[in-house]
TORKOL-4160 file (C-alpha; in steps of 0.2 Angstrom, whole numbers, padded with zeros to 4 digits, m for minus):
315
<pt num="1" X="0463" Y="0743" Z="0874"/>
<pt num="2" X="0451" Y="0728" Z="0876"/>
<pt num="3" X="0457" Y="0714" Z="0884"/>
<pt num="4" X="0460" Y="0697" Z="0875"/>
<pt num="5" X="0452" Y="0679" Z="0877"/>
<pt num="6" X="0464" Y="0669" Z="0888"/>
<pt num="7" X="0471" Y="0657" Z="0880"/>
<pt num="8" X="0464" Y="0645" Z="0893"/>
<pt num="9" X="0449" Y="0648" Z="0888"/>
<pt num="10" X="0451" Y="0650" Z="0868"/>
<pt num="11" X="0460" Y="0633" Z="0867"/>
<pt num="12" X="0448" Y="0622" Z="0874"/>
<pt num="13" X="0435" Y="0630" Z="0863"/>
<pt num="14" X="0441" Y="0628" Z="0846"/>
<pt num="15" X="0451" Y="0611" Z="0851"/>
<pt num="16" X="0433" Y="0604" Z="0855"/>
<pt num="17" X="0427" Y="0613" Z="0838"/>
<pt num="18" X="0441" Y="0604" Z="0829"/>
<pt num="19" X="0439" Y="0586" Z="0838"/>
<pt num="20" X="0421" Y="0590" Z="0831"/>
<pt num="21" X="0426" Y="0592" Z="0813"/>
<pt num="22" X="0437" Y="0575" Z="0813"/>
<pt num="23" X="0422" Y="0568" Z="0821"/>
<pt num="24" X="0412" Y="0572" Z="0809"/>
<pt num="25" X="0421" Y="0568" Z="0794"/>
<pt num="26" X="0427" Y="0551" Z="0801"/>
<pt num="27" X="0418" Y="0536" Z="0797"/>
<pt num="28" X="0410" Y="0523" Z="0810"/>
<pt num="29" X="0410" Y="0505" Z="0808"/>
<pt num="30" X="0394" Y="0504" Z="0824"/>
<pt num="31" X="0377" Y="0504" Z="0823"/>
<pt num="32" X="0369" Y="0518" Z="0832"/>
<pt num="33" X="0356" Y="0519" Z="0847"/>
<pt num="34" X="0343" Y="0530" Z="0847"/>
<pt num="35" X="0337" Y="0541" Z="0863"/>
<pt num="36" X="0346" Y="0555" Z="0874"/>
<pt num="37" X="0358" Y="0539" Z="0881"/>
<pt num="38" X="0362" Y="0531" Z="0867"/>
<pt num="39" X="0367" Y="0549" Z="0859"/>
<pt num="40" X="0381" Y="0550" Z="0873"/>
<pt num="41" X="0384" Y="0530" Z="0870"/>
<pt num="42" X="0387" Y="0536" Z="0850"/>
<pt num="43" X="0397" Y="0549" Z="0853"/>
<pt num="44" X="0410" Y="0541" Z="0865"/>
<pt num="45" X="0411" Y="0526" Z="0855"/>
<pt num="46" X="0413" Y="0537" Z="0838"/>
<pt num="47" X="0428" Y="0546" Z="0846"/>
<pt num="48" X="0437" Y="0531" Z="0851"/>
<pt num="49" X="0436" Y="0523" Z="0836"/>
<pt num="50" X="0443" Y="0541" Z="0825"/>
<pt num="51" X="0456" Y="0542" Z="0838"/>
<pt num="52" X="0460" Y="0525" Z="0834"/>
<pt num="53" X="0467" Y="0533" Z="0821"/>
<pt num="54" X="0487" Y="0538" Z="0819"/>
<pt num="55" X="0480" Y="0551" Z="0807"/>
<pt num="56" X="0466" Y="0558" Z="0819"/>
<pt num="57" X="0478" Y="0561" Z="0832"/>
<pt num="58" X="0492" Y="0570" Z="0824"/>
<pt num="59" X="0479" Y="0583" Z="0815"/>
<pt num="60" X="0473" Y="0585" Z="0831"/>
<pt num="61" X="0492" Y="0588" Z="0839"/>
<pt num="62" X="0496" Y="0601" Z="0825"/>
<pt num="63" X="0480" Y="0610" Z="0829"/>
<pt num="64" X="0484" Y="0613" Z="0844"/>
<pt num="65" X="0503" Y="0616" Z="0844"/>
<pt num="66" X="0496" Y="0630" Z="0830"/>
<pt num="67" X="0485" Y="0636" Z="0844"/>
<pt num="68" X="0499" Y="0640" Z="0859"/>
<pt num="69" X="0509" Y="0649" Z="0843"/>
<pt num="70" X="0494" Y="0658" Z="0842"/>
<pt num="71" X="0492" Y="0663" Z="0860"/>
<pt num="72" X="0510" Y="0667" Z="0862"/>
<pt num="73" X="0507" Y="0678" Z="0848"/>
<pt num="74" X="0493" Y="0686" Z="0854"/>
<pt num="75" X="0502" Y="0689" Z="0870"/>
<pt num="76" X="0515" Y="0696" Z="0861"/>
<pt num="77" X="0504" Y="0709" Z="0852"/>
<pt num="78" X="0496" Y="0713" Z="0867"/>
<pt num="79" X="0513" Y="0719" Z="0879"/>
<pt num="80" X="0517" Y="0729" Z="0864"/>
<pt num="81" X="0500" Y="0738" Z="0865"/>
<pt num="82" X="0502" Y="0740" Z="0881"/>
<pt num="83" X="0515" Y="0749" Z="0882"/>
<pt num="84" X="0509" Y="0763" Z="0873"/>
<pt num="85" X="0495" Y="0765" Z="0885"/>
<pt num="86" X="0494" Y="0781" Z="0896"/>
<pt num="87" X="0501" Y="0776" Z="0911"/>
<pt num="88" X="0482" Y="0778" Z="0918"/>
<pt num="89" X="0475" Y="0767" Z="0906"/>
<pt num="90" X="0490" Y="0756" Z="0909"/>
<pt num="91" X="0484" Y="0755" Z="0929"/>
<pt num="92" X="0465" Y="0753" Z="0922"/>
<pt num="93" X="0468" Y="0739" Z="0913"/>
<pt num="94" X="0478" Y="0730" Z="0926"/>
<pt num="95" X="0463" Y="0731" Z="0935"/>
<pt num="96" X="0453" Y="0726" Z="0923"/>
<pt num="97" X="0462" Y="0712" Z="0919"/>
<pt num="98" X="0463" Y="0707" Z="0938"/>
<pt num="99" X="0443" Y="0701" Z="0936"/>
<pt num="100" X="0440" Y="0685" Z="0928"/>
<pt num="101" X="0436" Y="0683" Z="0913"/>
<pt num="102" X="0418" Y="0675" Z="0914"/>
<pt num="103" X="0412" Y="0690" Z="0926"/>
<pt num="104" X="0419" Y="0702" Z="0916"/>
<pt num="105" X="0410" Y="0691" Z="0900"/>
<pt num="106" X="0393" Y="0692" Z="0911"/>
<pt num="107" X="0398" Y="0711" Z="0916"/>
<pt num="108" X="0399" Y="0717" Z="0896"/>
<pt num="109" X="0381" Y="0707" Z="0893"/>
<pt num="110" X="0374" Y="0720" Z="0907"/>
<pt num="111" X="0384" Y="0736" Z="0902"/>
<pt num="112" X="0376" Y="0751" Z="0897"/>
<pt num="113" X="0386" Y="0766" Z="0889"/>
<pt num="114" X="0384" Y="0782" Z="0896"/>
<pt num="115" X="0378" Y="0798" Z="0888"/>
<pt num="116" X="0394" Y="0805" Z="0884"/>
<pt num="117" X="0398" Y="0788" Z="0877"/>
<pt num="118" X="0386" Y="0785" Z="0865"/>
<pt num="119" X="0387" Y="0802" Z="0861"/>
<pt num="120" X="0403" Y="0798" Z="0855"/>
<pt num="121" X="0398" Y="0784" Z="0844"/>
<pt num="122" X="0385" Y="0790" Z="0835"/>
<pt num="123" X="0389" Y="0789" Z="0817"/>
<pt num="124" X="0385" Y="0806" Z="0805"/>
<pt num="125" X="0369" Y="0799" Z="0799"/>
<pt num="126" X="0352" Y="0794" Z="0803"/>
<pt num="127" X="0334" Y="0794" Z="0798"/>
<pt num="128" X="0318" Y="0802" Z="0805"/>
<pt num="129" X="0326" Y="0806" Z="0821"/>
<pt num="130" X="0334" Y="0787" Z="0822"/>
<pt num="131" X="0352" Y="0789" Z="0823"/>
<pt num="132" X="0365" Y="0773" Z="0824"/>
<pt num="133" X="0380" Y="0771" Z="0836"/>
<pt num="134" X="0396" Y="0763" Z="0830"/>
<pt num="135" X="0397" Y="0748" Z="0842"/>
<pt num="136" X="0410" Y="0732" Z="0841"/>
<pt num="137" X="0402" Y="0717" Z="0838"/>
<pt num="138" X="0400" Y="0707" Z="0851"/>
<pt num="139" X="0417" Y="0694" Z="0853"/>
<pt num="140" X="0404" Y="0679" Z="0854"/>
<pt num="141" X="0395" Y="0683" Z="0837"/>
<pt num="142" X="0413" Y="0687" Z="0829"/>
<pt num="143" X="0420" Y="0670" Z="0836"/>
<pt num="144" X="0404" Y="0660" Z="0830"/>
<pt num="145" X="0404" Y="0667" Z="0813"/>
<pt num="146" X="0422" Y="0663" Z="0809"/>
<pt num="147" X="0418" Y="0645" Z="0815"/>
<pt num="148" X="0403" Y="0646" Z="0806"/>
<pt num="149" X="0416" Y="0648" Z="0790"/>
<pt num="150" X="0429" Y="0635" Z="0794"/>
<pt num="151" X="0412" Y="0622" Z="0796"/>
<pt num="152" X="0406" Y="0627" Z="0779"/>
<pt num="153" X="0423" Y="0625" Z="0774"/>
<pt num="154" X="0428" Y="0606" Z="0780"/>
<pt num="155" X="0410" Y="0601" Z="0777"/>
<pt num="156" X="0409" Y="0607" Z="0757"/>
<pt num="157" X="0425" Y="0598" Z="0757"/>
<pt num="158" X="0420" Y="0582" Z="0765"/>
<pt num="159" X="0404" Y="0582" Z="0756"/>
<pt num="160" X="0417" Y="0582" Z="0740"/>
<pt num="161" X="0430" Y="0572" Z="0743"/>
<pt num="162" X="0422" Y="0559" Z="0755"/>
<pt num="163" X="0406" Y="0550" Z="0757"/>
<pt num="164" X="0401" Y="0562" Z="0770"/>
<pt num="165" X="0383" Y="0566" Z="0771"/>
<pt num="166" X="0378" Y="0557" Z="0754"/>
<pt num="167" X="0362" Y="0552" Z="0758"/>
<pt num="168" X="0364" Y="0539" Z="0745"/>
<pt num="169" X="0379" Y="0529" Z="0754"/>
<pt num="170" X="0370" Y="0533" Z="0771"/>
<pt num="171" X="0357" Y="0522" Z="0764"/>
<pt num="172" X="0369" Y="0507" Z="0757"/>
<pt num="173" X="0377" Y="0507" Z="0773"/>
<pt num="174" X="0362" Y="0506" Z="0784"/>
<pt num="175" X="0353" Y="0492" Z="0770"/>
<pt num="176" X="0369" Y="0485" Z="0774"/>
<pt num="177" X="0369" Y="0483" Z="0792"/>
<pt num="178" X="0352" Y="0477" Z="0791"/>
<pt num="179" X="0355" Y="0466" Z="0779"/>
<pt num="180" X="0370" Y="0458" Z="0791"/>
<pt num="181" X="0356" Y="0457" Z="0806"/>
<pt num="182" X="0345" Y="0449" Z="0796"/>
<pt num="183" X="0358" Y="0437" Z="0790"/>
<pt num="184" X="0365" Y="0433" Z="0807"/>
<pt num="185" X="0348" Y="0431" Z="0812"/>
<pt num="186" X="0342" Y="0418" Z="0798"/>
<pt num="187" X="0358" Y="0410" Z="0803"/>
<pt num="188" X="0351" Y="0406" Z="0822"/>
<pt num="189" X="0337" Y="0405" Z="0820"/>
<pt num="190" X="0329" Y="0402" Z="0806"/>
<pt num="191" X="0320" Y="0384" Z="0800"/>
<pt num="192" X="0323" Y="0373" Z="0783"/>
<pt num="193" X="0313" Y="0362" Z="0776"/>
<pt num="194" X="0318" Y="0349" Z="0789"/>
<pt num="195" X="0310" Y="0355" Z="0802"/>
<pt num="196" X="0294" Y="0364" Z="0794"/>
<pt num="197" X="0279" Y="0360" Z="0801"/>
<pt num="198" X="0261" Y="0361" Z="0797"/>
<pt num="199" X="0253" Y="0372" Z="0808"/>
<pt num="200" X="0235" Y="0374" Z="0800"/>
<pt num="201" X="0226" Y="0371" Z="0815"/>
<pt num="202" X="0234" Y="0384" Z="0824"/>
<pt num="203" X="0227" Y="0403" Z="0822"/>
<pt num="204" X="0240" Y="0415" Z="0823"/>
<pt num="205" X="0250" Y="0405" Z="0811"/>
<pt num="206" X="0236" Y="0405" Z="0799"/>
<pt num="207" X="0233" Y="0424" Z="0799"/>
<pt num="208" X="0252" Y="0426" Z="0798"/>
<pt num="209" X="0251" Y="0418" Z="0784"/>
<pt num="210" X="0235" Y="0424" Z="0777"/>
<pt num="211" X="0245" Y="0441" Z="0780"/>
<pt num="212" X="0259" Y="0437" Z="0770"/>
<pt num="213" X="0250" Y="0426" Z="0755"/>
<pt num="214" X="0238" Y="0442" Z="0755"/>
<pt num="215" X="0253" Y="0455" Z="0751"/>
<pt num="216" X="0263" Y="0442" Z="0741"/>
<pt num="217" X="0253" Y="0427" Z="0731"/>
<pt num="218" X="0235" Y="0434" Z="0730"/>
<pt num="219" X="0242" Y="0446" Z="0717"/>
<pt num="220" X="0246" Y="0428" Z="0705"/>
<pt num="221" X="0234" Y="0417" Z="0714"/>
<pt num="222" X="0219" Y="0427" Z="0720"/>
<pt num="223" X="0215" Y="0432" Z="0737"/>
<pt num="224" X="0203" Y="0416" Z="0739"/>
<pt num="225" X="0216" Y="0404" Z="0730"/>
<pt num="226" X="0206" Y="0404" Z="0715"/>
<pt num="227" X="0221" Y="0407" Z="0702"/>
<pt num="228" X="0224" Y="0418" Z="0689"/>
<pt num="229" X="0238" Y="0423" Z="0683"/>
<pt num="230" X="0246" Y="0406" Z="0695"/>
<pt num="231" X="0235" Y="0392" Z="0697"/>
<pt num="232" X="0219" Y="0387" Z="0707"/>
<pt num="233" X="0227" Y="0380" Z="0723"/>
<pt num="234" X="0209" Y="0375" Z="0731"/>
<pt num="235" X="0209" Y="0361" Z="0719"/>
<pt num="236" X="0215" Y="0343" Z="0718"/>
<pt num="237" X="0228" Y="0345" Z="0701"/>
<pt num="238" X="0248" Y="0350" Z="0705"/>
<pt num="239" X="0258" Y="0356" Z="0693"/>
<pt num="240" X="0276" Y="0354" Z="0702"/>
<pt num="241" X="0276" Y="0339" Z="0714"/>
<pt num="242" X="0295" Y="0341" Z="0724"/>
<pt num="243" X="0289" Y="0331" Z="0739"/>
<pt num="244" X="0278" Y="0316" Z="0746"/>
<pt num="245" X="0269" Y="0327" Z="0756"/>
<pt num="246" X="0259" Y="0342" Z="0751"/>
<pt num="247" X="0263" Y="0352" Z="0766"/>
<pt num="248" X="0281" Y="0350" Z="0762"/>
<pt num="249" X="0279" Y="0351" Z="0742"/>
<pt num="250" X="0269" Y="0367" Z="0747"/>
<pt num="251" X="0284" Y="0374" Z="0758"/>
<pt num="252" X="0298" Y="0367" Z="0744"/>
<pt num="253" X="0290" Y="0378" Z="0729"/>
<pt num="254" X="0288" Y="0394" Z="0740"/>
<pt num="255" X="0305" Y="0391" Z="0747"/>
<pt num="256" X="0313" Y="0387" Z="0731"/>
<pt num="257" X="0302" Y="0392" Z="0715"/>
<pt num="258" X="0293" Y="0381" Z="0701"/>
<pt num="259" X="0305" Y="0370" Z="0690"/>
<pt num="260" X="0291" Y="0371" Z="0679"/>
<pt num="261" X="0286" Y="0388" Z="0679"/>
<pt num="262" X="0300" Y="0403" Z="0680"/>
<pt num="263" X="0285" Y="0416" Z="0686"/>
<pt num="264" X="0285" Y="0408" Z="0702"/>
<pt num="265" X="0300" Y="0413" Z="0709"/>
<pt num="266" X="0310" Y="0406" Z="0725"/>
<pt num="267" X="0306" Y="0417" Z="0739"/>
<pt num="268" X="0318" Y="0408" Z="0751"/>
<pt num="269" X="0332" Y="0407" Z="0742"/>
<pt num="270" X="0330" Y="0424" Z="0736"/>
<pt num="271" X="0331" Y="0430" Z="0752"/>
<pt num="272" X="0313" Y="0439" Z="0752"/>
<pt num="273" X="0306" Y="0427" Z="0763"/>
<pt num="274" X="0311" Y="0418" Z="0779"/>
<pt num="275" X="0310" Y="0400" Z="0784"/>
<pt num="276" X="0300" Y="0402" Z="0796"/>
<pt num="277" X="0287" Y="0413" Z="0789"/>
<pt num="278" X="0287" Y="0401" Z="0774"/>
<pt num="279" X="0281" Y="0389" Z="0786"/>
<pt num="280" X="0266" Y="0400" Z="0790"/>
<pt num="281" X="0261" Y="0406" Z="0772"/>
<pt num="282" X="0263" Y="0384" Z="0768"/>
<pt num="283" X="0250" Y="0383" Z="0781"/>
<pt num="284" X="0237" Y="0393" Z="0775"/>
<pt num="285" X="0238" Y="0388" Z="0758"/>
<pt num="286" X="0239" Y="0369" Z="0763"/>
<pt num="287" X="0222" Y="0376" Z="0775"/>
<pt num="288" X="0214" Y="0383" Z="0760"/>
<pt num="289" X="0218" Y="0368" Z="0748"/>
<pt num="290" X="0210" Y="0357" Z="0760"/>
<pt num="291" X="0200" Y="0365" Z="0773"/>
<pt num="292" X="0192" Y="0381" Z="0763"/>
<pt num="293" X="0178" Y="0379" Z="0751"/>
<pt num="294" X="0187" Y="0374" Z="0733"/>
<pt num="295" X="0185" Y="0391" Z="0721"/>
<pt num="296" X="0177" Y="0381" Z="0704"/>
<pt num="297" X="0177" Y="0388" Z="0687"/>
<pt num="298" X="0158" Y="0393" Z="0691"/>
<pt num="299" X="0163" Y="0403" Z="0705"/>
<pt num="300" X="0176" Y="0412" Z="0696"/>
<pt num="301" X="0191" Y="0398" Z="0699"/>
<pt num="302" X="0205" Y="0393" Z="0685"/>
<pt num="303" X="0205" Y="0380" Z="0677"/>
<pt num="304" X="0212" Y="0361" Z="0684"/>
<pt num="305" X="0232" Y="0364" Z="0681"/>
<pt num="306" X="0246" Y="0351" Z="0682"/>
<pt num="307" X="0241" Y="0333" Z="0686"/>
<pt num="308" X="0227" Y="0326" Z="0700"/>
<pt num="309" X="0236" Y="0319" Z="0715"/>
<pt num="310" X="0225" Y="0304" Z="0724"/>
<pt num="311" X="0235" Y="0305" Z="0741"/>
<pt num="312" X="0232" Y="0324" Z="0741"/>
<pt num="313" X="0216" Y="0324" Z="0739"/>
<pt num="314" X="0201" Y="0334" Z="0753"/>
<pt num="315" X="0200" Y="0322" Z="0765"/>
C-alpha cells in the first residue's frame, strides 16, 4: 500500500495553483515594470488588486473547503485500506509513514528495485532481448499532468469568454496607457503657441527639427524646402499668413493646418506632434526660409505660391 500526499503538503500546492489561475484571468488596472524586481512588484500588486475582489476571495474559499473534503476523504479511503493489510505490512507501513515525507520523496528518486522485483514486473513482451517493466508513474509527473489539464481548461475558457490573452485588446490597452502618459505629459509640460520661441541659432534644436521635418514635411515639401507636392518654403511668397511673425505663422500652420489648403493637416491638434517639438521643426524651416540658400525654379524649386510678404523677407 503506498502511502498518500499529506494534506499538508497537497493543499498549499494546488491552493497556490488556483491563486494562479484567478490571477491569471483577472484583469490589472497598473502598468507593469520590467526586470527581475519589478516581476515581484507586478505580482504583488496584481494579487492585491484580484483579491480586492469579493468574487476572487470566495472562489478561492470554496477551493479550498473542497480541498480538506478531499483530504478527509482520502483519509478515509486510506484507514479502510489499511485495515486489510497483513498485520506485517500493517507495522511496515507505520514505519514507513513514521519518515517525512520529502526524505521519503528524495529516497523514491534514488530507489532501485531489486532483482526479484523487477523480475516481477516485467511485462510478457519485449523485443530483441529488450524487455519493459510495469512501473507506476511517478506521483510528480501524474500531479503535473492533471494540472497541465485544469490550465488548459480555465485558459481555453478564459481565452473564450474573456479578453484574456487577446493579443488585440493587449494592444488597445497598452496604446492606451501610452496614450494617458503622453497626455498627462503634454499637460505638464508641453508649450502653446504663447510661449514658442525661435531657436534657429541653436544646433540641437535645428537637427531636432531637421529630424522630424526630414520624416514628416520632406515628403510634401522636399528635403531642401524646395516644394512639390507643398510649396517652396525658401522663398519670399506665403500662402496662409495666421500671424505677424513668420516664426509664429510658421509654428501656427504646423500646429494647426492650412485654412487654405486641407493637405496640410494640423499636426498639433491632431495629436501627432508636440508643442514643443513643433517649436523645433518651426525653427528649421524658419532657418531654411531665411538662412539656407533659396531652392529656385532653376535649381529644381516650385514655383512662388501665395502672396510676397515685404516684412518677411531674407534679411
Amino acid at each position: 500500500m503506498r502511502l498518500r500526499t499529506p494534506g499538508r503538503v497537497f493543499i498549499p500546492i494546488i491552493m497556490v495553483s488556483v491563486v494562479g489561475i484567478i490571477m491569471m484571468v483577472t484583469p490589472v488596472s497598473f502598468e507593469s515594470k520590467p526586470g527581475f524586481f519589478g516581476f515581484l512588484d507586478n505580482t504583488w500588486r496584481h494579487f492585491n488588486e484580484t483579491f480586492s475582489n469579493g468574487f476572487a476571495i470566495a472562489i478561492a474559499v470554496i477551493a479550498f473547503v473542497m480541498l480538506l473534503i478531499v483530504n478527509r476523504i482520502n483519509k478515509l479511503v486510506e484507514n479502510e485500506k489499511f485495515k486489510r493489510l497483513s498485520p506485517e505490512e500493517q507495522e511496515k507501513y507505520i514505519e514507513l509513514s513514521k519518515v517525512n515525507y520529502f526524505k521519503r520523496l528524495i529516497n523514491s528518486a534514488k530507489y532501485r528495485q531489486t532483482d526479484a522485483e523487477e523480475e516481477a514486473m516485467i511485462i510478457d513482451h519485449g523485443f530483441d532481448g529488450i524487455k519493459e517493466l510495469d512501473n507506476s508513474l511517478p506521483q510528480w509527473w501524474v500531479a503535473l499532468f492533471h494540472m497541465g489539464n485544469v490550465f488548459m481548461v480555465v485558459y481555453m475558457l478564459a481565452y473564450i469568454f474573456t479578453d484574456f490573452a487577446h493579443a488585440d485588446v493587449e494592444y488597445e490597452k497598452h496604446m492606451a496607457v501610452a496614450e494617458e502618459k503622453v497626455r498627462i505629459w503634454v499637460e505638464n509640460n508641453d508649450i502653446t503657441i504663447e510661449q514658442a520661441e525661435n531657436r534657429f541659432t541653436d544646433q540641437q534644436a535645428l537637427a531636432n527639427g531637421k529630424q522630424v521635418y526630414e520624416n514628416v514635411c520632406a515628403t510634401c515639401h522636399t528635403a531642401n524646402g524646395g516644394g512639390g507636392i507643398g510649396p517652396n518654403l525658401t522663398d519670399g511668397h506665403w500662402v496662409n499668413q495666421t500671424q505677424d511673425d513668420l516664426f509664429l505663422n510658421i509654428y501656427d500652420i504646423i500646429y494647426n493646418g492650412s485654412p487654405q489648403d486641407p493637405q496640410m493637416r494640423p499636426f498639433g491638434a491632431n495629436n501627432e506632434l508636440t508643442g514643443l517639438t513643433i517649436q523645433d521643426v518651426a525653427s528649421y524651416v524658419y532657418y531654411l526660409n531665411q538662412e539656407a540658400p533659396e531652392v529656385t525654379t532653376d535649381m529644381g524649386g516650385a514655383a512662388p505660391q501665395g502672396e510676397l510678404v515685404a516684412e518677411w523677407a531674407r534679411k
